[in-house]
BAKEKOL-706544 format. One record per residue (C-alpha): residue number from 0; chain; x, y, z. Coordinates in pm, 1 decimal, always signed. Each point is the difference from the previous one (the first is absolute). Example, Ala and Ser with C-alpha at 12.3 -4.5 7.8 and 13.67 -1.06 7.14 Angstrom:
<rs>
+-----+--------+----------+----------+----------+
: num : chaine :       px :       py :       pz :
+-----+--------+----------+----------+----------+
:   0 :      A :  +1230.0 :   -450.0 :   +780.0 :
:   1 :      A :   +137.0 :   +344.0 :    -66.0 :
+-----+--------+----------+----------+----------+
</rs>
This chain:
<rs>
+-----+--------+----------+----------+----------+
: num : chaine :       px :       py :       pz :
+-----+--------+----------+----------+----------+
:   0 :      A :  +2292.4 :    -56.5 :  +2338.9 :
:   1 :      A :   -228.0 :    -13.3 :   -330.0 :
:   2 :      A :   -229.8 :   -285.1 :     +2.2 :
:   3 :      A :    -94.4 :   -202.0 :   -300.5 :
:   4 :      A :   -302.8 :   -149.7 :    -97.0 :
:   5 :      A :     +7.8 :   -254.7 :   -322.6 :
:   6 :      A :   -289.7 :    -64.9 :   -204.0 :
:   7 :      A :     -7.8 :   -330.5 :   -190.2 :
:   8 :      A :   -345.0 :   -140.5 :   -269.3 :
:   9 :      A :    -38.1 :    -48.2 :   -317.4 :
:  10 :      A :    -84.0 :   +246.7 :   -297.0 :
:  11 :      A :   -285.4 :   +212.2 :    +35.7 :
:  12 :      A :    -62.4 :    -98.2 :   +418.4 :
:  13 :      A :     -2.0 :   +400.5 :    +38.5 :
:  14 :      A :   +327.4 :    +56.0 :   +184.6 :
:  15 :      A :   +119.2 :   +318.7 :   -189.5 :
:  16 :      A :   -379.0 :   +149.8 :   +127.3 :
:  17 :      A :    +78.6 :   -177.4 :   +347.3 :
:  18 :      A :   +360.8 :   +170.0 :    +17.4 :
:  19 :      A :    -92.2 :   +341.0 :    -36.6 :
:  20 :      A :   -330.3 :     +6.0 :   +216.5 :
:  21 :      A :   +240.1 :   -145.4 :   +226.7 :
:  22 :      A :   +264.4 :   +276.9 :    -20.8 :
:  23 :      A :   -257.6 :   +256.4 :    +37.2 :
:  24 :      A :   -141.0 :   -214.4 :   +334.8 :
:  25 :      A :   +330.4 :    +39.8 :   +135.3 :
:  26 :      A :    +67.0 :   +363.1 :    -94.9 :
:  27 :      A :   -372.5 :    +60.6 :   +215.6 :
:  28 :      A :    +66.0 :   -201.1 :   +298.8 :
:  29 :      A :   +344.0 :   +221.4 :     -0.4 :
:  30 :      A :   +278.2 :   -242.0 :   -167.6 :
:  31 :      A :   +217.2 :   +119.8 :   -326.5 :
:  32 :      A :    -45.3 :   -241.2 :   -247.4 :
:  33 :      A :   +160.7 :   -128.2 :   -340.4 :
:  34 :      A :    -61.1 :   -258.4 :   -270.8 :
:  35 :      A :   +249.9 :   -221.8 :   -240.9 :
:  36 :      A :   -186.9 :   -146.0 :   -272.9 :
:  37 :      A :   +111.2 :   -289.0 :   -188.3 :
:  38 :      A :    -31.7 :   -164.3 :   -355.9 :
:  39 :      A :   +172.7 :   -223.9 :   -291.1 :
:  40 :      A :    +66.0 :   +323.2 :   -205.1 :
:  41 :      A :    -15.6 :   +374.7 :    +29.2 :
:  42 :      A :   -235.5 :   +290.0 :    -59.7 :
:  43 :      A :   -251.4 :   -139.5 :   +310.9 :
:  44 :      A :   -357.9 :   +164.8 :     -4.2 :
:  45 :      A :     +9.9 :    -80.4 :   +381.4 :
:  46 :      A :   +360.3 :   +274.6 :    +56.9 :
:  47 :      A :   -184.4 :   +241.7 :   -195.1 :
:  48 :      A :   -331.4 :    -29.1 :   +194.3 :
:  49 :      A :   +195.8 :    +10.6 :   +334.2 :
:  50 :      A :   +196.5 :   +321.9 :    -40.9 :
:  51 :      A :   -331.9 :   +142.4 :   -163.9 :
:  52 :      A :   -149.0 :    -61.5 :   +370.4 :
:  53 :      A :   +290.6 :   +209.0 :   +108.2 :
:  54 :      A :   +169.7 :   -302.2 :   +182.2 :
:  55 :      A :   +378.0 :    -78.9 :    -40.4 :
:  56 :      A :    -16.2 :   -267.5 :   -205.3 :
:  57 :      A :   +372.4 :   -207.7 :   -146.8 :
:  58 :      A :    -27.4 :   -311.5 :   -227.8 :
:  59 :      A :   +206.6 :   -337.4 :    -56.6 :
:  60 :      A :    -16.8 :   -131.6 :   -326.9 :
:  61 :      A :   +107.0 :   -236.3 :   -241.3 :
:  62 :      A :   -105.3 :   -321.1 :   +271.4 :
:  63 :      A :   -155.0 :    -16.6 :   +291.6 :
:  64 :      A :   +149.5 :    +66.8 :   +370.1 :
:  65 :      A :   +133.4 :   -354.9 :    +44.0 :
:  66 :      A :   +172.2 :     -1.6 :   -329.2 :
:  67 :      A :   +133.0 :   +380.2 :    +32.4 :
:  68 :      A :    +67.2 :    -27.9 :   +358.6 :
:  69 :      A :   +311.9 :   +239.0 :    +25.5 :
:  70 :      A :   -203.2 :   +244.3 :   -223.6 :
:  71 :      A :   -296.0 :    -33.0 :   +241.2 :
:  72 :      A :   +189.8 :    +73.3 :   +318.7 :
:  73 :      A :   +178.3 :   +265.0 :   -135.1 :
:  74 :      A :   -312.7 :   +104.9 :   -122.9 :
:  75 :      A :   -118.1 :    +31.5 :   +365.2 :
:  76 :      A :   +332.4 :   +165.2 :   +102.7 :
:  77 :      A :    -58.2 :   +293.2 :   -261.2 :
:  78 :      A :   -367.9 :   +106.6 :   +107.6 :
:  79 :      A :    +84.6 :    -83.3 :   +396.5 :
:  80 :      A :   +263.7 :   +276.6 :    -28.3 :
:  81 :      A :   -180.6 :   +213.1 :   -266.9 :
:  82 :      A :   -307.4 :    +52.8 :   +153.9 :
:  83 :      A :     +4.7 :   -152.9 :   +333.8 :
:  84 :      A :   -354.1 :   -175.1 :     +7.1 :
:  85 :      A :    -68.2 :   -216.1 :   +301.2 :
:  86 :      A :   -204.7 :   -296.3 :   -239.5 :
:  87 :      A :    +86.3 :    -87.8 :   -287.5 :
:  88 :      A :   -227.6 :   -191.4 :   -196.8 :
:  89 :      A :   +121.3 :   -219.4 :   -319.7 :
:  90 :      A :   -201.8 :   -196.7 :   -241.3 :
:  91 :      A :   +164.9 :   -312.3 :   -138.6 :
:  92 :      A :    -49.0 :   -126.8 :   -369.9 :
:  93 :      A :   -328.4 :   -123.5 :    -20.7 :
:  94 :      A :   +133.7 :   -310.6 :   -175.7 :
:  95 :      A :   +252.2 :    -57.2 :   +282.6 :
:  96 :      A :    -28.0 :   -276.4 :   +325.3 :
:  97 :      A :   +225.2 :   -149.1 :   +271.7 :
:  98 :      A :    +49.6 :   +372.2 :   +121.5 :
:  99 :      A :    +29.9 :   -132.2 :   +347.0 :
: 100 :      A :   +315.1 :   -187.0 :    -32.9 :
: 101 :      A :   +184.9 :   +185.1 :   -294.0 :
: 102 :      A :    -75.1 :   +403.1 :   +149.6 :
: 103 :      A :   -185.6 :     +5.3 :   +328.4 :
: 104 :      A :   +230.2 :   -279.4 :   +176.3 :
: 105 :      A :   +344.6 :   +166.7 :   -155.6 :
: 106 :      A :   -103.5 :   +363.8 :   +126.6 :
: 107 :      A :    -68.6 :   -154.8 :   +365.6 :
: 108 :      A :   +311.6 :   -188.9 :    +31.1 :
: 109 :      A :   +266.0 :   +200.3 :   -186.3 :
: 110 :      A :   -122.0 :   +354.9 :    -45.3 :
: 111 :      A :   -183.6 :    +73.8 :   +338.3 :
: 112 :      A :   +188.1 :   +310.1 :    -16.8 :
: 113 :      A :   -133.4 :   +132.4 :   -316.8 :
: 114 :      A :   -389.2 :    -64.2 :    +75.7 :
: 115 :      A :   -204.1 :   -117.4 :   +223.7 :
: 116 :      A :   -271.7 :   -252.9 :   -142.2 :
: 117 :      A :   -341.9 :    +84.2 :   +120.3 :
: 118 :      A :   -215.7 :   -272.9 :   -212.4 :
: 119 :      A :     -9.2 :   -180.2 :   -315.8 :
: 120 :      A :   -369.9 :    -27.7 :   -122.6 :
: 121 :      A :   -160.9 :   -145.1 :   -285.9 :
: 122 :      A :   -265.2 :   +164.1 :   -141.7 :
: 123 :      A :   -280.6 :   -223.6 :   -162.6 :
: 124 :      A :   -277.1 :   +125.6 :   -301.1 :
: 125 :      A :   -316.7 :   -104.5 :   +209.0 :
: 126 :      A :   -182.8 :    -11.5 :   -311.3 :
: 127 :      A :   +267.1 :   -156.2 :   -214.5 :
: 128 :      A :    +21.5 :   -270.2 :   +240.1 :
: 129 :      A :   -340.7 :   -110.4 :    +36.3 :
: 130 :      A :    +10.2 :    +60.1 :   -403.0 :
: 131 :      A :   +287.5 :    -94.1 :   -192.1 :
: 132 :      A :   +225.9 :   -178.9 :   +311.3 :
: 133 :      A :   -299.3 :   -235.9 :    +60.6 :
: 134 :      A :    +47.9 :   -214.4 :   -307.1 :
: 135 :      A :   +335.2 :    -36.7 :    +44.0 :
: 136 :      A :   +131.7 :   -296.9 :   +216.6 :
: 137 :      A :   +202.8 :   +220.1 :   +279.5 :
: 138 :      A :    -27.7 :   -299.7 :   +239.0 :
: 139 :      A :   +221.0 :   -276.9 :   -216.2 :
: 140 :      A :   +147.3 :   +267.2 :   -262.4 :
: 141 :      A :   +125.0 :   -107.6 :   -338.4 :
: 142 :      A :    -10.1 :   +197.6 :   -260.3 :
: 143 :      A :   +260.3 :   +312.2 :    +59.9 :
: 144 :      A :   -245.9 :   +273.6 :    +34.7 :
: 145 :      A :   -183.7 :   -213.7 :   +293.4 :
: 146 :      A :   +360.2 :   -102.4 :   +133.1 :
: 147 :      A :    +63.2 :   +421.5 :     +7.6 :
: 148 :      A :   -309.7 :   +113.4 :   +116.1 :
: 149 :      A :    -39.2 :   -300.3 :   +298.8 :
: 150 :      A :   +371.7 :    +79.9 :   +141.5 :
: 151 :      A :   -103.9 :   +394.4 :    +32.7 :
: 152 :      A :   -272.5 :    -71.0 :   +201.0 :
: 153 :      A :   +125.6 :   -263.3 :   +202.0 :
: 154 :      A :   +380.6 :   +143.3 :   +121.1 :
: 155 :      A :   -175.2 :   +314.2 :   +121.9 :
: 156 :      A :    -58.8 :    -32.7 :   +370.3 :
: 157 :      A :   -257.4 :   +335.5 :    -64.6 :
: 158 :      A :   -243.1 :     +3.2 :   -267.2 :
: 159 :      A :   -165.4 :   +289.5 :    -94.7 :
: 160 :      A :   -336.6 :    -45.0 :   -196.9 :
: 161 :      A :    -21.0 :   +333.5 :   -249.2 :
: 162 :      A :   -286.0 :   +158.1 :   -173.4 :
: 163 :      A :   -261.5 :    -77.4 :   +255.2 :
: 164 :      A :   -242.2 :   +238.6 :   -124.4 :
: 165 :      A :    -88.0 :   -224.4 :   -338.2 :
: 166 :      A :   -121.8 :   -272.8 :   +243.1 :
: 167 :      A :   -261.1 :    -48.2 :   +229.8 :
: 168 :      A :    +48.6 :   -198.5 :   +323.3 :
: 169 :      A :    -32.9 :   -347.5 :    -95.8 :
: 170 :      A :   +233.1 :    +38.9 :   -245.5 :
: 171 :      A :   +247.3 :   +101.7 :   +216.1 :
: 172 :      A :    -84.1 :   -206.9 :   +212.4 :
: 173 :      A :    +12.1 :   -335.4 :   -266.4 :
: 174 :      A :   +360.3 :   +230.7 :   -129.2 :
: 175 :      A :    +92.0 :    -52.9 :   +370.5 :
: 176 :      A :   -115.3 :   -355.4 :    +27.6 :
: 177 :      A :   +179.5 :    -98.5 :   -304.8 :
: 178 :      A :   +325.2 :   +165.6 :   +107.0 :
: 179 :      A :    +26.8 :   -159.3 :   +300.0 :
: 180 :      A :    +29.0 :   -355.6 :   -105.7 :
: 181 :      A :   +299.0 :   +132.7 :   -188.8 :
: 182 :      A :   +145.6 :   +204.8 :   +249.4 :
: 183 :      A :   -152.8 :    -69.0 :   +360.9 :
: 184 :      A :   +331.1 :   +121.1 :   +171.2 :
: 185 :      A :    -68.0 :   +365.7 :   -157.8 :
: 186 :      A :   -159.2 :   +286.9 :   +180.9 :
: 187 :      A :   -261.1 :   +150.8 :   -190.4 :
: 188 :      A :   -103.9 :   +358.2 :    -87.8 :
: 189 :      A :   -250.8 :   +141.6 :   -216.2 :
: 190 :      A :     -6.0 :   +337.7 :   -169.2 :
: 191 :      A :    -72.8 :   +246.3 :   -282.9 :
: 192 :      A :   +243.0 :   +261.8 :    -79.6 :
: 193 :      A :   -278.8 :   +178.8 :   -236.6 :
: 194 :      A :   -199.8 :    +27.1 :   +289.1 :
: 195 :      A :   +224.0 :     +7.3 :   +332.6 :
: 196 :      A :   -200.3 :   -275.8 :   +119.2 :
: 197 :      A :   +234.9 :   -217.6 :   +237.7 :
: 198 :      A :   +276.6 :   +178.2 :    -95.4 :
: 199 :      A :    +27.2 :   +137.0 :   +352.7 :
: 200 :      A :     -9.6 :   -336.6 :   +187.8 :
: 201 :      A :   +265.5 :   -123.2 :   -235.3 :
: 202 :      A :   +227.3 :   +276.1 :    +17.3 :
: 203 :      A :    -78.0 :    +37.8 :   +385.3 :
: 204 :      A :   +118.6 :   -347.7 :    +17.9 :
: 205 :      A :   +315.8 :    +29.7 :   -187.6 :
: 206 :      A :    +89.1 :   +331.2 :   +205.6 :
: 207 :      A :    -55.6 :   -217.0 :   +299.1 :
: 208 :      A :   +218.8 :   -259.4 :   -115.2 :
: 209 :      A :    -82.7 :   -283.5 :   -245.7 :
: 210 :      A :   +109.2 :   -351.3 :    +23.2 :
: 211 :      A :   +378.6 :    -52.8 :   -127.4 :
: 212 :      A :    +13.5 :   -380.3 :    +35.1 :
: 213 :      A :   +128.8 :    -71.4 :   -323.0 :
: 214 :      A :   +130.7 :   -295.0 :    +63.7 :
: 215 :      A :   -204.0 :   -232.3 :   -173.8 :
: 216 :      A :   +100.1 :    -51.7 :   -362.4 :
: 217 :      A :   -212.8 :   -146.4 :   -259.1 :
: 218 :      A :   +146.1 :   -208.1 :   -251.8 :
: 219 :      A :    +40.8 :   +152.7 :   -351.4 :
: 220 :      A :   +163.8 :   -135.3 :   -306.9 :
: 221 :      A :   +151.4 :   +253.4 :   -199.1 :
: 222 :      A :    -23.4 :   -200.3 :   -347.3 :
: 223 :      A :   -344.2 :    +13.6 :    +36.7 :
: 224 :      A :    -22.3 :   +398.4 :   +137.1 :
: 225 :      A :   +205.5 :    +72.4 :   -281.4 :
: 226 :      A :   -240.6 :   -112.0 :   -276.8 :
: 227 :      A :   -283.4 :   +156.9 :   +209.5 :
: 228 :      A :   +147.9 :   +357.5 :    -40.6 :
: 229 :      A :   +120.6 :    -64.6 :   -389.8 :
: 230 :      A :   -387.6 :    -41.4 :    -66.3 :
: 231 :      A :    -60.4 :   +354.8 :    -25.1 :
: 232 :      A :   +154.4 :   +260.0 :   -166.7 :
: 233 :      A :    +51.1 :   +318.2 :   +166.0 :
: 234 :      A :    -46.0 :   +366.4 :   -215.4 :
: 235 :      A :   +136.4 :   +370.5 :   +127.7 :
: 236 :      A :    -67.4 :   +256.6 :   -171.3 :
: 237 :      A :    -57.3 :   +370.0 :     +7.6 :
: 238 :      A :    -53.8 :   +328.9 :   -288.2 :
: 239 :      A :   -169.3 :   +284.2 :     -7.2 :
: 240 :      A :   -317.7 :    +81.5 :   -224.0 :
: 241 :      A :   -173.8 :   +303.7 :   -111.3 :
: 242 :      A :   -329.0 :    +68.2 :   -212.8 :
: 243 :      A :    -51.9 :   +364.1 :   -191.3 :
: 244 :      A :   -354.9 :    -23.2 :   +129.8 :
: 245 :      A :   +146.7 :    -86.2 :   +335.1 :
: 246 :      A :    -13.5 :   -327.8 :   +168.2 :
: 247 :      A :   -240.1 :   -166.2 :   +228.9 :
: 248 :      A :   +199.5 :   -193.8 :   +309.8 :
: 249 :      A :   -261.4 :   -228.8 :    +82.4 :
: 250 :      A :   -113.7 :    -81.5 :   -374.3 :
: 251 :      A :   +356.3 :    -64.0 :    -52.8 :
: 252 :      A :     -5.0 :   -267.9 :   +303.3 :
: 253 :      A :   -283.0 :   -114.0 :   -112.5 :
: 254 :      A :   +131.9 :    -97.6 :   -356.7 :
: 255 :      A :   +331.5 :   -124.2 :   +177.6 :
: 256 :      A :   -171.4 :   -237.7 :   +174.6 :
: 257 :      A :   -304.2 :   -133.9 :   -259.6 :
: 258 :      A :   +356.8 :    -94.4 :   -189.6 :
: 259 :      A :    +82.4 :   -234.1 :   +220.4 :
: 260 :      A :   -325.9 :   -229.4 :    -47.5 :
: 261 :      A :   +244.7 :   -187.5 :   -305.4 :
: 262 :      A :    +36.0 :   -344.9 :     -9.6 :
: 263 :      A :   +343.2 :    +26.2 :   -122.5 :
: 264 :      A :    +91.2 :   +124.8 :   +373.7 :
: 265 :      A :   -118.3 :   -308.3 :   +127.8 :
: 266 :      A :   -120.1 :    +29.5 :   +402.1 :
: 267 :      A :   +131.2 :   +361.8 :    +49.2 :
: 268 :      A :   +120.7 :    -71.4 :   +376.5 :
: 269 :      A :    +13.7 :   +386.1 :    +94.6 :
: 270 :      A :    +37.6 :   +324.4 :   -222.9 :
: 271 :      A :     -2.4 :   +338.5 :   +178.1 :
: 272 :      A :    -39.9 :   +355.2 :   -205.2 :
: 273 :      A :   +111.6 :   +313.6 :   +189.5 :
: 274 :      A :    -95.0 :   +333.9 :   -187.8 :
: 275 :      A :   +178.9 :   +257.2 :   +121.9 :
: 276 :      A :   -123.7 :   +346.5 :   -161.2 :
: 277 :      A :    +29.3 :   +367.6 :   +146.7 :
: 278 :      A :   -341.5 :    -46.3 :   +151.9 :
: 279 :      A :    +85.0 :   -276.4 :   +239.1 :
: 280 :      A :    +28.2 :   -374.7 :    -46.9 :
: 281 :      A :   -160.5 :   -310.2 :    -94.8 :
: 282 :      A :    +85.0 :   -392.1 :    +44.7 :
: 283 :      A :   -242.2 :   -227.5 :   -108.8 :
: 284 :      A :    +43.5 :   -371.8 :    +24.3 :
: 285 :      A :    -46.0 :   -368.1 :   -168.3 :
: 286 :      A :     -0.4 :   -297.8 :   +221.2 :
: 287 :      A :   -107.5 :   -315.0 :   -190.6 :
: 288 :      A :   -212.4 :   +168.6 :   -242.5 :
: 289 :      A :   -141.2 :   +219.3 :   +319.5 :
: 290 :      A :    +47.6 :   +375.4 :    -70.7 :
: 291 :      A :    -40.6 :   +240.3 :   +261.3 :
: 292 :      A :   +114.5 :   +379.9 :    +57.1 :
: 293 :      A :   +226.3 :     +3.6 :   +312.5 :
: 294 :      A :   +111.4 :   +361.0 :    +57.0 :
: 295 :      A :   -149.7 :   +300.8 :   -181.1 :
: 296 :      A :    +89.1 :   +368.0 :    +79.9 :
: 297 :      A :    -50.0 :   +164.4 :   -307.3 :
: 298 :      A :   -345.5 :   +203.5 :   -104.8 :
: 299 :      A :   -214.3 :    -75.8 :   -340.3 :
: 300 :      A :   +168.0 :   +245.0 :   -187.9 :
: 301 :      A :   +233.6 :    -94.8 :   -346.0 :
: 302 :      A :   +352.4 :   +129.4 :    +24.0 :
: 303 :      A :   +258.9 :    +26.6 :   -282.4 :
: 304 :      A :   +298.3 :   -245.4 :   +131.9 :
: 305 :      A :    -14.1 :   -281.7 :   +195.1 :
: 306 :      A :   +264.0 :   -249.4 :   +118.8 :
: 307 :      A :    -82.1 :   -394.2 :     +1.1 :
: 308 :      A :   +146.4 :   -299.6 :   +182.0 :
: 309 :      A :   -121.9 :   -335.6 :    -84.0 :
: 310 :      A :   +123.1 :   -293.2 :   +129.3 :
: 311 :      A :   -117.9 :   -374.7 :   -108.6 :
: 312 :      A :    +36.8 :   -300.3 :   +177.2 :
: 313 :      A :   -204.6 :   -282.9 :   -221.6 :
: 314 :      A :    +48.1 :   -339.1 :   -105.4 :
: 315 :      A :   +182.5 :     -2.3 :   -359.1 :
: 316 :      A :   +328.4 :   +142.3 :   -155.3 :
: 317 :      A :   +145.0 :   +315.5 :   +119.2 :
: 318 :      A :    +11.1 :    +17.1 :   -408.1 :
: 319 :      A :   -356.2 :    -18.6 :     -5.6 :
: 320 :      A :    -67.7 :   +283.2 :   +267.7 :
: 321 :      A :   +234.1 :   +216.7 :   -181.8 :
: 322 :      A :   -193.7 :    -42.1 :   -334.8 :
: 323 :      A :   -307.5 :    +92.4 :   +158.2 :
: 324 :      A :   +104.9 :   +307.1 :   +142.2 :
: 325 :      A :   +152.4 :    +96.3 :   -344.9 :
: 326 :      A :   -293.2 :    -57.8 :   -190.5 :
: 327 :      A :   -210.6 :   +162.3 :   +247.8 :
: 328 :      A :   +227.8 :   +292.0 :    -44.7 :
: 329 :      A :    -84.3 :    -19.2 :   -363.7 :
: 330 :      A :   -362.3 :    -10.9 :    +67.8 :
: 331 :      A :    +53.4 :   +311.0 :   +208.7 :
: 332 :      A :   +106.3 :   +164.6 :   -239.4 :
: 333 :      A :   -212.7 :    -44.8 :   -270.5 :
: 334 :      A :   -223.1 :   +146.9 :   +309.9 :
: 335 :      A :   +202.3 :   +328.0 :    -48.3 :
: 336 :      A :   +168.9 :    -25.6 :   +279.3 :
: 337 :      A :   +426.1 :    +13.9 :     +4.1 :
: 338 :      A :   +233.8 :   -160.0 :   +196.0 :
: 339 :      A :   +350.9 :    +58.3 :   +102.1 :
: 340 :      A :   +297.6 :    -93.3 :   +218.1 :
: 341 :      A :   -140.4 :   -350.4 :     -8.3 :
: 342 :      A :   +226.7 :   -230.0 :   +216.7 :
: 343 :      A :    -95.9 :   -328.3 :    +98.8 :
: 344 :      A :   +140.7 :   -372.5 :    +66.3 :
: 345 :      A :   -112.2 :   -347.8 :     -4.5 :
: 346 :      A :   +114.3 :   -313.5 :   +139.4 :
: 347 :      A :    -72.8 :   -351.7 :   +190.0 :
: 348 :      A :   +195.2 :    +12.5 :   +367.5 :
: 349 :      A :   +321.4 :   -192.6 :    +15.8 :
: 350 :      A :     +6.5 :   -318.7 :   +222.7 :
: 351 :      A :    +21.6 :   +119.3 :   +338.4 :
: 352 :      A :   +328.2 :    -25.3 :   +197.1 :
: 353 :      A :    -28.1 :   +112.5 :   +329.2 :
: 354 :      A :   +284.8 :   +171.4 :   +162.2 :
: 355 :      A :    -62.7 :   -155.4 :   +298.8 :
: 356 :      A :   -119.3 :   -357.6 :     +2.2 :
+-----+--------+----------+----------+----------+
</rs>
């Protein structure tokens, strides 16, 4: 029977990057394996960069797994038959908690015969923890980011500390520390998925057989969760742009992203580019005003057409996002460069309502 693995963290903790190094892990140690991203919207940088990978890749959208349980499952249904894989590996909203209870409990006790859970992990930004995380009171939560952030990392009985390679070892180490006075039930792992380091222990372990003891449940109000996810607005979009004198792919990223550095976006919580052009690909992205190229396959040279997929998840009005795209379009332009087939939407999640509670 397929096996599922379910990634949980917040936006920007580098699961997309973690999902597909961990597809391609499998696929070398001899297992199939398949992805189902997940977002608030459509038109999702991290589908696109999966099937460019050449991995079978599906996507839920319009709420996360909890909310769009029946979609989910059937979700896992589809590529189980379609393409067989033996893992499947599925990335949760980043803005999403109490996974445990409202997906990974429900899929044990009444659809055993669909899937068989292998693991729920949560995967951690080592540097945005000892960072951003460590002025926020995760301990005694209150305000509804802190309430969000403290209930991911402490209903995860595995916890997964990501982007190792920006740290040296007393960070991780104080990363570590900190965690575990929030979580010292959790097993911890560390790991970079830019540089395979760990990633072989983890997976190893999850292979092997991870913990499923999911039967602790931390408390979560939902009021409060609610206002946590309507702080940010969330922008999809995708179009295609051309230059007479051709266009430059990592220029273009590199304007993209200096964009972003507006005050009228507020904190910009995670924005990913993915630059798809006949030369290869490119995804480059922001975490917290931290901007960093996570996939290139494409040479130095300009090419005529490119394809772009941004998507924004910051801390104003989905209104706002969407103005700043448009009048970066304009700017663009005035640049010589055009743009067509421009689709895109913008919105702040609905309240979640879990299908199973």
């Amino acid at each position: 029977m397929t096996k599922l693995l379910l990634l949980g963290g917040f936006l920007g903790s580098g699961k997309t990057t973690f999902m597909i190094a961990g597809a391609k892990y499998l696929e070398k140690k001899g297992y199939k394996a398949a992805v189902i991203t997940n977002d608030q919207g459509d038109t999702l940088v991290d589908t696109f960069y999966s099937r460019s990978e050449g991995i079978a890749a599906r996507e839920v959208s319009g709420g996360c797994f909890c909310c769009r349980f029946p979609d989910f499952l059937n979700t896992v249904r589809e590529i189980s038959l379609q393409e067989n894989p033996d893992y499947i590996i599925a990335e949760a909203v980043g803005s999403c908690t109490d996974l445990s209870a409202t997906v990974v409990n429900p899929l044990k006790t009444f659809h055993s015969d669909v899937v068989e859970v292998a693991g729920f992990v949560t995967l951690v930004d080592a540097r945005r923890m000892l960072d951003d995380f460590s002025r926020m009171n995760l301990s005694h939560p209150v305000e509804p980011s802190e309430v969000l952030i403290s209930h991911q990392l402490r209903e995860s009985s595995v916890l997964v500390l990501s982007k190792t390679d920006l740290l040296n070892r007393d960070e991780l180490e104080k990363v570590e520390d900190m965690l575990k006075v929030l979580n010292p039930r959790a097993d911890f792992f560390a790991c970079s998925s830019r540089t395979g380091e760990g990633m072989d222990t983890l997976l190893d372990n999850i292979i092997r057989g991870l913990s499923l003891d999911f039967s602790f449940r931390v408390d979560l109000d939902y009021d409060v969760y609610a206002r946590a996810e309507a702080e940010y607005g969330w922008y999809n979009g995708s179009w295609f742009i051309s230059r007479d004198e051709a266009v430059s792919p990592s220029e273009l990223s590199f304007i993209l992203m200096e964009s972003f550095d507006n005050p009228r976006l507020g904190y910009v919580a995670h924005a990913k580019v993915f630059i798809l052009s006949p030369d290869g690909v490119l995804k480059v992205s922001n975490v917290g005003g931290r901007v960093q190229a996570d996939h290139i396959t494409l040479s130095d040279r300009d090419v005529q057409n490119v394809q772009v997929v941004l998507n924004i998840r910051s801390a104003c009005s989905p209104e706002v996002i969407g103005e700043h795209v448009q009048s970066l379009h304009e700017s663009l332009s005035e640049q010589g460069y055009q743009i067509r087939d421009y689709e895109w939407d913008a919105l702040v999640p609905s309240p979640p309502e879990p299908y199973y509670s």
